[in-house]
MIFIDREN-482187 format. One record per residue (C-alpha): residue number from 1; x, y, z; residue in three letters. Coordinates in nm, 2 decimals. Example, Ala and Ser with C-alpha at 12.3 -4.5 7.8 and 13.67 -1.06 7.14 Angstrom:
# MIFIDREN-482187
1;1.23;-0.45;0.78;ALA
2;1.37;-0.11;0.71;SER
This chain:
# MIFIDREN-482187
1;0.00;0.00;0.00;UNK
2;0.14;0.32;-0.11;UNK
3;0.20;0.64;0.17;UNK
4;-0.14;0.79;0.03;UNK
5;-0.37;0.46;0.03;UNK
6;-0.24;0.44;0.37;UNK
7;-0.26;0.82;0.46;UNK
8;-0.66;0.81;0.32;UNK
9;-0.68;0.43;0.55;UNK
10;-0.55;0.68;0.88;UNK
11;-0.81;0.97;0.83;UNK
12;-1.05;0.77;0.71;UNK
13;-1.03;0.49;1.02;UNK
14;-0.99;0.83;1.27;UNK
15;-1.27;0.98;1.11;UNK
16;-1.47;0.67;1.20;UNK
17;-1.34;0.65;1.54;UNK
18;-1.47;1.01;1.58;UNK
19;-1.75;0.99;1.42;UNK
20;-1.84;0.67;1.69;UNK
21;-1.72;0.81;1.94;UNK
22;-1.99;1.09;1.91;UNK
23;-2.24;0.88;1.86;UNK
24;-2.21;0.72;2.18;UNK
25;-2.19;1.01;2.35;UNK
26;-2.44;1.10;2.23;UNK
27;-2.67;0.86;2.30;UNK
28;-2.51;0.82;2.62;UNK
29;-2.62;1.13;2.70;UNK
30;-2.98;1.11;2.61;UNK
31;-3.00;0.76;2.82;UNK
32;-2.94;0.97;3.13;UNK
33;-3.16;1.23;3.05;UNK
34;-3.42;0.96;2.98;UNK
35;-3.35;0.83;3.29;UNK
36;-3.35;1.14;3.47;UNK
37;-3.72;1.24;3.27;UNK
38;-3.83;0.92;3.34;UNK
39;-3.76;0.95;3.75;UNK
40;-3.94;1.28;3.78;UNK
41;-4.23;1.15;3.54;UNK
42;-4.27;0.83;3.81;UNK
43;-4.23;1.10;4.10;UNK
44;-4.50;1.28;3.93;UNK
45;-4.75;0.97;3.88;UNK
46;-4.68;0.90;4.26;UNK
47;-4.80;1.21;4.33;UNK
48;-5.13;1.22;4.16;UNK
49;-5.19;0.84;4.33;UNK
50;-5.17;1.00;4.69;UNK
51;-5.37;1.29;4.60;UNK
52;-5.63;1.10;4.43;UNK
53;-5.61;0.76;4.56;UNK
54;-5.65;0.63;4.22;UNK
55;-5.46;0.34;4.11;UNK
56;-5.21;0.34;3.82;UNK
57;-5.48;0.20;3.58;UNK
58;-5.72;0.45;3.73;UNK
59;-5.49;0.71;3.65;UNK
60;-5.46;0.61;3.26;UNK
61;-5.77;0.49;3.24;UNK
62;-5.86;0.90;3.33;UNK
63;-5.65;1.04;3.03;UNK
64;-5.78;0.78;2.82;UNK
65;-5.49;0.55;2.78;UNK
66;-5.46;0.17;2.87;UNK
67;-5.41;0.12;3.22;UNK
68;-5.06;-0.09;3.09;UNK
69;-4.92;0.25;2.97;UNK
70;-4.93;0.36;3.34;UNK
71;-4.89;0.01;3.49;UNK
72;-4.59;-0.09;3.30;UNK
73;-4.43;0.23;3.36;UNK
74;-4.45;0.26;3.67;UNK
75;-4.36;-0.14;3.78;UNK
76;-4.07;-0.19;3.52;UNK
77;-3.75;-0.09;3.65;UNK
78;-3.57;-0.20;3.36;UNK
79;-3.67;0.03;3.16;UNK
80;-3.56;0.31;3.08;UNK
81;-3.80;0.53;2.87;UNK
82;-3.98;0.85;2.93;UNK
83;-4.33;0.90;2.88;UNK
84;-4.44;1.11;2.58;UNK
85;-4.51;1.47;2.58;UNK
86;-4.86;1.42;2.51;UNK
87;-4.92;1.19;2.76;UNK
88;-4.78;1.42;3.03;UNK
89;-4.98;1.70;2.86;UNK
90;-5.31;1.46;2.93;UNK
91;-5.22;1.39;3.28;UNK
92;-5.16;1.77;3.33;UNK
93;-5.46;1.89;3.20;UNK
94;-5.69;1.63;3.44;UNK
95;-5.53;1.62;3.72;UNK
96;-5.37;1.94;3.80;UNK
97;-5.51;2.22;3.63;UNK
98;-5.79;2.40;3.88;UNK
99;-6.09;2.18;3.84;UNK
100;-6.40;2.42;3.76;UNK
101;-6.64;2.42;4.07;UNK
102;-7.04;2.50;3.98;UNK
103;-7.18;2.74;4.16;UNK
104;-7.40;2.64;4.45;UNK
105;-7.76;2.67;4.27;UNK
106;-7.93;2.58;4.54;UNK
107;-7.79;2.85;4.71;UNK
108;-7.81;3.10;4.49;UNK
109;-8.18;3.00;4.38;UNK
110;-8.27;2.99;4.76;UNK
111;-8.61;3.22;4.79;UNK
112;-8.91;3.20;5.03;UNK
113;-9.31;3.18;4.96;UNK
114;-9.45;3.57;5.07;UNK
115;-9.83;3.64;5.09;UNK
116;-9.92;3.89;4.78;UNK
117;-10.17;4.04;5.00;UNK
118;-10.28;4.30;4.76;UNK
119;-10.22;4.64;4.63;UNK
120;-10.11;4.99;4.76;UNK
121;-10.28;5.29;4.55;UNK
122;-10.36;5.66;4.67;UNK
123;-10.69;5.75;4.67;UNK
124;-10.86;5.38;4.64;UNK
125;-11.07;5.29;4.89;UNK
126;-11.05;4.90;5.03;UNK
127;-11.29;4.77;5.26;UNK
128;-11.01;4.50;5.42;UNK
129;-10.74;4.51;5.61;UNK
130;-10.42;4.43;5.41;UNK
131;-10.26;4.28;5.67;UNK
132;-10.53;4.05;5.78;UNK
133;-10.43;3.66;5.83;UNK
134;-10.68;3.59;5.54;UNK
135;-10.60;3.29;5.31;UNK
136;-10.38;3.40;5.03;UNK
137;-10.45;3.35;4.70;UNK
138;-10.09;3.43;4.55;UNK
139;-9.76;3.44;4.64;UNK
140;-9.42;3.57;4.54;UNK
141;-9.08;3.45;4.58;UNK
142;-8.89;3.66;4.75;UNK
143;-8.51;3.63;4.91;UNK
144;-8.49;3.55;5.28;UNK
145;-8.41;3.88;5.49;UNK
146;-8.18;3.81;5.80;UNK
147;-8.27;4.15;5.96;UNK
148;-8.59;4.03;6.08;UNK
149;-8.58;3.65;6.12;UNK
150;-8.90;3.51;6.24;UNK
151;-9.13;3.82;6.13;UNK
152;-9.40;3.74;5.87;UNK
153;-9.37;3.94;5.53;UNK
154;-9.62;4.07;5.31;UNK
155;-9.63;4.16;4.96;UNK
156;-9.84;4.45;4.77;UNK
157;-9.83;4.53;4.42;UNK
158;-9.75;4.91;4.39;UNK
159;-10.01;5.12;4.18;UNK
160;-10.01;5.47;4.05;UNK
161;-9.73;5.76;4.07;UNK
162;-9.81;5.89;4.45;UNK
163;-9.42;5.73;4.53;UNK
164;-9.29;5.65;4.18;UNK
165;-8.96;5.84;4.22;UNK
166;-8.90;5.54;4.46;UNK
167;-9.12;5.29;4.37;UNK
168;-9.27;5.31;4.02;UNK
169;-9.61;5.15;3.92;UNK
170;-9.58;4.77;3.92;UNK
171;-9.33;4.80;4.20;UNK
172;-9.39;4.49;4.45;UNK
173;-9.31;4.57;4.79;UNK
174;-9.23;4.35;5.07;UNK
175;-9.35;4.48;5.41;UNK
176;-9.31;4.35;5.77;UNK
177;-9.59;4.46;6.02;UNK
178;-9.46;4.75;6.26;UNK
179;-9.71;4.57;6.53;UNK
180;-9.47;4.22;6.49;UNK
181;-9.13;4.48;6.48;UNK
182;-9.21;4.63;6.81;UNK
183;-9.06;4.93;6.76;UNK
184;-9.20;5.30;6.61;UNK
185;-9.18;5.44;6.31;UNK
186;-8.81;5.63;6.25;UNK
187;-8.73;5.88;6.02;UNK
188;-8.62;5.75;5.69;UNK
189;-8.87;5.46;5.70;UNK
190;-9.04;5.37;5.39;UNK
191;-9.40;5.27;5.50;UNK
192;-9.75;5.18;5.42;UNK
193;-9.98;5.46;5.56;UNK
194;-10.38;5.39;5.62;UNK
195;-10.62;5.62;5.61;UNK
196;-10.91;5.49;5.77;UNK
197;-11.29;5.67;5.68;UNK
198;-11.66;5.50;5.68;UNK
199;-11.52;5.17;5.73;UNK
200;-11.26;5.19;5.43;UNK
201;-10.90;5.25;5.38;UNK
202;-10.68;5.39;5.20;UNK
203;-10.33;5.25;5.16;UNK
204;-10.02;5.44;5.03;UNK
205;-9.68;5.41;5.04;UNK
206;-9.50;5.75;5.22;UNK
207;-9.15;5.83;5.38;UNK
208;-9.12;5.90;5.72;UNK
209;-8.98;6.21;5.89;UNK
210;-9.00;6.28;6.24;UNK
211;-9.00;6.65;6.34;UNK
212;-8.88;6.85;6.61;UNK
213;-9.15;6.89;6.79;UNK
214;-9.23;6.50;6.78;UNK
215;-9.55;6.52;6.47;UNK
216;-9.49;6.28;6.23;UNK
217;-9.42;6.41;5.83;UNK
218;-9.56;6.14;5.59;UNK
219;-9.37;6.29;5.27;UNK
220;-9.48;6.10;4.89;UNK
221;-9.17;6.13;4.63;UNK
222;-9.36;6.17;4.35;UNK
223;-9.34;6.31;3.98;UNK
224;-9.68;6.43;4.00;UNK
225;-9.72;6.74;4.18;UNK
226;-10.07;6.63;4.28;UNK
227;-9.87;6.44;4.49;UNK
228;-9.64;6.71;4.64;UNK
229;-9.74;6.79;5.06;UNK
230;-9.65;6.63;5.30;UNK
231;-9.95;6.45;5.51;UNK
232;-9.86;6.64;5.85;UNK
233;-10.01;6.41;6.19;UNK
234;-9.99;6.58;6.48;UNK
235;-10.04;6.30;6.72;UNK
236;-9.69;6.19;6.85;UNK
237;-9.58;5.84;6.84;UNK
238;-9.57;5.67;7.24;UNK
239;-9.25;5.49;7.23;UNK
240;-9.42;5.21;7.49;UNK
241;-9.65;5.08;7.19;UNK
242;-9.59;4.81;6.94;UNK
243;-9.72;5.08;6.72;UNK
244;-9.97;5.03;6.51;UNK
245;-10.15;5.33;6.47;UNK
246;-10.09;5.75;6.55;UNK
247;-10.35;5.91;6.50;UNK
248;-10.77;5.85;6.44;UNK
249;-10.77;5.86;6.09;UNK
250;-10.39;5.73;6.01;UNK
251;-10.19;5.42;6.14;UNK
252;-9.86;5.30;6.00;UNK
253;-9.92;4.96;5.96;UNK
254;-9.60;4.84;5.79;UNK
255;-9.21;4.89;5.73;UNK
256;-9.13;4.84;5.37;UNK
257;-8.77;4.60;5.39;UNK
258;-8.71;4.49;5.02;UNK
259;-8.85;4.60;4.65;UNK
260;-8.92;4.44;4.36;UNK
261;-8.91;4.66;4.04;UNK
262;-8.81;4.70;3.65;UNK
263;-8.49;4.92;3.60;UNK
């Protein structure tokens, strides 16, 4: 062999030698980061087992693998490969990512049965009380109100413009009995206000003020100036009495607590 078949032989056979010895490092390298992947990936399994307390097959069966794809992984120490990408991203996506959590309907939907007892207009004349245990006919559903627990409710349907600025026509209002409160009118209080005459009444809605000198303001908030002056009682209210009544033609019969209206 001549000096340059055997020069060529030399590179050529180095060349090869180089060219192998790469290749096992190469790969040498990627079986220990397989290794290495495939450690944390078991870790990882392990972990969703003692948070869930589902078994290996329970676990693929929930990403919608066989269970040997978990099974085998996880039992065959001789092994050494890593589990795909995809199946990680399944695993991820079920079992760690923050499971969505309905809202609690029933809670939300919660609502009580209240007597619709009737209707509250100025300058109609009724010839019942409209707080009077009668047997209802209707009913709304209405939240419960955990400022007066115990306390019957009524509902009215509101009619007319004497207190639309508040409570607009088809308002319904839900009012508790000032008799069942126990305590006087204050000012600020949204109430139902009877007039009482030949055996009828009138029932409107009015805001309360309390003057100085103790007489009782009954004040509409209405667009209609018809519906402008105050309704002035002189009588003052006894603070001993479950009141129910101020003067011989008007009583405030009830505290209005919640609304029901169109915005």
């Amino acid at each position: 062999m001549d000096a340059n078949m055997r020069n060529n032989a030399n590179y050529a056979s180095a060349k090869m030698r180089r060219d192998t010895l790469s290749t096992i490092c190469k790969y040498a390298h990627m079986e220990k980061d397989a290794r290495a992947l495939r450690k944390e990936q078991q870790k990882y399994i392990d972990e969703i087992r003692g948070r869930t307390g589902k078994s290996y097959s329970a676990i693929a069966r929930a990403i919608g693998s066989a269970p040997s794809t978990i099974v085998r992984f996880m039992d065959d120490n001789a092994s050494s490969h890593a589990l795909s990408a995809m199946t990680m991203e399944k695993l991820k996506i079920i079992f760690d990512l923050p499971k969505f959590q309905p809202p609690n309907i029933e809670s939300l939907v919660h609502s009580e049965p209240v007597t619709l007892a009737g209707f509250i207009q100025a300058g109609v004349w009724q010839d019942t009380g409209l707080f009077s245990p009668q047997a209802p006919l209707e009913y709304v559903m209405v939240a419960p109100d955990e400022r007066y627990p115990g306390l019957r409710r009524w509902a009215f349907t509101v009619r007319g413009d004497s207190m639309d600025k508040i409570y607009p026509d088809g308002t319904i209002v839900v009012a508790v009995s000032f008799f069942d409160l126990c305590r006087a009118p204050k000012t600020g209080d949204k109430v139902i206000a009877i007039r009482k005459e030949h055996g009828l009444e009138e029932a409107t809605l009015k805001e309360i003020e309390i003057l100085d000198d103790g007489s009782v303001a009954l004040w509409p908030r209405s667009t209609n100036p018809r519906f402008s002056q105050a309704i002035i009682i002189n009588n003052k209210f006894d603070d001993d009495l479950p009141d129910d009544g101020c003067h011989s033609d008007y009583r405030i019969e009830g505290l209005i607590i919640q609304s029901i209206r169109r915005e």
